[in-house]
C-alpha positions in Angstrom: -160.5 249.1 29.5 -162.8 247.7 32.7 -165.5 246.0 31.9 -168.2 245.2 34.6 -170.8 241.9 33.8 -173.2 240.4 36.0 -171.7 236.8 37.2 -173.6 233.5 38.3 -171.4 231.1 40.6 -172.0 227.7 41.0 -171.9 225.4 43.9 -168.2 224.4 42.2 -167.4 227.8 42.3 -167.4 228.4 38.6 -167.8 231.6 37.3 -170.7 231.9 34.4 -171.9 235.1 32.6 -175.5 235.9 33.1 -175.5 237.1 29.6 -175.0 234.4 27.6 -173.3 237.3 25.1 -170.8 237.9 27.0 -167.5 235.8 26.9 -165.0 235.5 29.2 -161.6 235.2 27.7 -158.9 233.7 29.7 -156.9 235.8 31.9 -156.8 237.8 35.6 -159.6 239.2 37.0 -161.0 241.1 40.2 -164.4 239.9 41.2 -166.6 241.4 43.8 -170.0 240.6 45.4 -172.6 242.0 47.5 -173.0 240.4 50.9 -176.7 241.1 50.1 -179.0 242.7 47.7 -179.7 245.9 49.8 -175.7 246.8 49.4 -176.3 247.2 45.5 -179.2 249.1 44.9 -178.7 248.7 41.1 -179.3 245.0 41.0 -182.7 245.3 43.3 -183.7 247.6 40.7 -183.1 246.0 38.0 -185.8 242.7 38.9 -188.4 245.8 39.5 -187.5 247.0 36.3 -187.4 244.0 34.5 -190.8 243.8 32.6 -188.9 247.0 30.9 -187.1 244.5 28.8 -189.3 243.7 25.8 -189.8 244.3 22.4 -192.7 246.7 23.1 -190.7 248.8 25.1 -188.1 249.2 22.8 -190.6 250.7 20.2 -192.6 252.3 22.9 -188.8 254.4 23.7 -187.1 253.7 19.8 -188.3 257.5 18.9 -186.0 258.8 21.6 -182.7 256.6 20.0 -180.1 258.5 18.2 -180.5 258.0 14.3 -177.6 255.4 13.1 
């Protein structure tokens, strides 16, 4: 299965998750970057978008959630 994550590189060139969730297992990978922002809409969106991510939101939206 492909997984996509959102990377941070250092000035070693080490590769870090942004989530700190997410871990990287060894193995191959194919990473890819934007030259700049305006190429990938989706992450320009997602720092407008990012007062979205709070708890009040998620009750604000929770009625809308599928029941577990």
């Amino acid at each position: 299965m492909t997984q996509t994550i959102e990377v941070e590189i250092n000035d070693a060139g080490e590769i870090r998750p942004v989530n700190s969730k997410v871990i990287l297992r060894p193995g191959k990978a194919v990473l890819s970057w934007p030259a700049n922002d305006e190429h990938y809409p989706a992450l320009v969106s997602e720092k407008a978008l990012e007062d979205w991510l709070s708890p009040e939101e998620d009750e604000a939206w929770a009625y809308l959630q599928r029941e577990k």
